[in-house]
Every structure is written in structure tokens, then in C-alpha cells.
C-alpha positions, 0 to 999 in steps of 0.5 A: 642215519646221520641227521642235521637240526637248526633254529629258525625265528628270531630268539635268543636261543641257539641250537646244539648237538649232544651225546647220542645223536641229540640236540638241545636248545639252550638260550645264547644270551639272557631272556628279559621278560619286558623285552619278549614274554614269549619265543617262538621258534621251530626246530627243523631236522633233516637227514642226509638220506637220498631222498632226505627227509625233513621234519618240523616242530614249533617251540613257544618258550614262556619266559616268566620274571623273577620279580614277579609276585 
């Protein structure tokens, strides 16, 4: 079936839909690690069934910074 995904938390990702039927998360701006060290989002995925089901997964990004040693 036909299934429709979105990102909810506040992060500076964005979700997209690729080939196949999937999707990737990609980051919309720059991350700053001394702005956040870490995102945490969910990704919710639902289908257009009757009745539509849905599902949920938590993402936590680490983000680490390039002028660490």
C-alpha cells in the first residue's frame, strides 16, 4: 500500500521521499554541535489502509565537531 512518513521534534532535519517507496532523513541546515550535541526526532509512518495503521521510531543524531581532538 501507499505509505506517508513525517518528522516530529524540533531539529534541523527534514524528511524525503526516495526511490522505491522510501524515505531518507537528510539535515535542512547546518548542525552546530555548541548550539545542540544531539536531535532527537521521531519518524511516524502511516498508511492509507482502512483501518490505516501507523507506526513510530525515535531517532537520536550525535552530532560531533570538527575541531575536536
Amino acid at each position: 500500500g501507499q505509505v506517508s512518513c513525517e518528522l516530529s521534534g524540533e531539529a534541523p532535519l527534514s524528511i524525503v521521499a526516495s526511490s522505491g517507496g522510501s524515505y531518507k532523513v537528510v539535515t535542512a541546515s547546518a548542525l552546530d554541535r555548541e548550539q545542540a550535541s544531539s536531535h532527537r526526532v521521531t519518524v511516524v509512518a502511516r498508511d492509507r489502509g482502512r483501518p490505516a495503521l501507523r507506526s513510530s521510531a525515535e531517532l537520536v543524531l550525535e552530532v560531533s565537531d570538527v575541531n575536536d581532538n
